[in-house]
C-alpha positions, 0 to 999 in steps of 0.5 A: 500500500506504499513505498518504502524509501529509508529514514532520512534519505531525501533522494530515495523519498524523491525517486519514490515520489516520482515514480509515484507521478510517473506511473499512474498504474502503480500509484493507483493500485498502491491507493486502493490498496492502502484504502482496503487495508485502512476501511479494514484494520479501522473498522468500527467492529475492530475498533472496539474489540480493540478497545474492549480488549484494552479495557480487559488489560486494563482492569486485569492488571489493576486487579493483579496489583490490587491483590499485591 
């Protein structure tokens, strides 16, 4: 769903962008995927099985500690 380029390196974020302008193809299938992965991983259901879960931890561990 993107390019990789390393950390700070400013000709590798450039050749990445260009490639990007150059070819529409690549760009627009990297957009769509990205789109997928984002309506999946930040779905409401998922989001708040993420949270409950959290929550769950949360209460777990004040009760672990509460005991000590």
């Amino acid at each position: 769903n993107g390019l990789l380029v390393p950390s700070q390196d400013v000709n590798a974020m450039v050749v990445a962008c260009k490639t990007l302008l150059d070819d529409h193809a690549l760009a627009a299938r990297l957009g769509r995927q990205a789109w997928g992965d984002c309506r999946e991983l930040y779905a409401p259901e998922n989001i708040a099985k993420q949270t409950v879960a959290a929550y769950e931890t949360a209460i777990n561990e004040f009760e672990l500690h509460k005991l000590c």
